[in-house]
N, C-alpha and C positions, 0 to 999 in steps of 0.2 A: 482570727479571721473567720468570717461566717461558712460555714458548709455549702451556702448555696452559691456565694461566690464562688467561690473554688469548682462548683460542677459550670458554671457560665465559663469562666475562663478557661478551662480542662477540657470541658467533653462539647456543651450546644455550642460554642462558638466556631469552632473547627468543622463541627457537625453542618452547623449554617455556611459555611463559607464553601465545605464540600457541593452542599444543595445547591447553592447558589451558581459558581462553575459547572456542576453537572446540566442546571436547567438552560444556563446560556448556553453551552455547549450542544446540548441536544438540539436548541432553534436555530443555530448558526450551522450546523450539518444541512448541507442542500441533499444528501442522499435520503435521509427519511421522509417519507411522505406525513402529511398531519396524521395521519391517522396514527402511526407510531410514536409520532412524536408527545403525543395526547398521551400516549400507551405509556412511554418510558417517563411522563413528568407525572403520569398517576403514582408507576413503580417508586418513582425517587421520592417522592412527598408523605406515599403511604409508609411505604418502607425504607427510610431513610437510611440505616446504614447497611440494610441486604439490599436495596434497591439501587443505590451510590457505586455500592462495591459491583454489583452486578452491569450495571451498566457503562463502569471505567472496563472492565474484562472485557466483555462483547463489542466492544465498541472497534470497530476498523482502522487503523492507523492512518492517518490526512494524508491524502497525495501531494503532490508536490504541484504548484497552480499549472494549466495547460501541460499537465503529464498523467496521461492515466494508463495504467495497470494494464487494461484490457489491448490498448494501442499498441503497449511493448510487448507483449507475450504475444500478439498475434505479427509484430515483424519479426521478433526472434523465431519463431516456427516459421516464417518465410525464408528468412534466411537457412536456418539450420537445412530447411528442403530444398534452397538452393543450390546449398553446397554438397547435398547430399547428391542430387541431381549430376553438380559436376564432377565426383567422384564416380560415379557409373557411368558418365562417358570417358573419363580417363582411363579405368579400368576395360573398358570396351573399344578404345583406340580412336574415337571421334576425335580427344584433343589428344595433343602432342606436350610434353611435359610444361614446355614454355606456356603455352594458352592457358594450362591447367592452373600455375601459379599467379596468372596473370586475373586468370578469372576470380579466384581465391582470392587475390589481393582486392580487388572491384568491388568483388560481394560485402567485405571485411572492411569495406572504409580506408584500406593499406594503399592506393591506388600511388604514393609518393613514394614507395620502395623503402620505405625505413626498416620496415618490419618483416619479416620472411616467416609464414605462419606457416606450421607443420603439417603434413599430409596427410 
């Protein structure tokens, strides 16, 4: 069998089909602006397998449709200061134990009493 066959099936073949995924993948990201995206299909063409490689690495993990990152991190910090909230009035006497776990369960999604989440 020829040498050059063996490098077509072996190495550019694999190498093209990395290109090829990368480049879709970078037009189908609605986070990059063109101008990056111009930026990361220069990287990947010029430098195909530092540029491939570098661009699967940096690349941000896909959110999940109508769920973003920023949405949850900032009710999680709502809550966690909610509940924090209602530990310094329980600790200060405003609630009474019942309100306090009742509040706890509200905050927590628990409001059906399944669950008895700790203090």
């Amino acid at each position: 069998m020829d040498d050059s066959v063996i490098y077509i099936a072996a190495v550019a073949l694999p190498l093209l089909l990395l290109l090829v995924a990368a480049i879709a993948d970078i037009y189908a990201r609605q986070d990059l602006s063109w101008a990056k995206r111009l930026l990361w299909t220069a990287v990947v063409i010029l430098l195909p397998y530092i540029g491939v490689a570098a661009y699967y690495i940096t690349r941000p993990l896909r959110q999940p449709e109508g769920k973003k990152y920023d949405d949850e991190v900032a009710r999680t910090d709502a809550t966690v200061d909610h509940l924090e909230a209602l530990k310094e009035r329980h600790e200060s006497g405003d609630l009474d134990d019942e309100g306090y776990l009742a509040a706890k369960r509200s905050a927590l999604g628990l409001e059906d009493g399944t669950a008895d989440p700790a203090s």
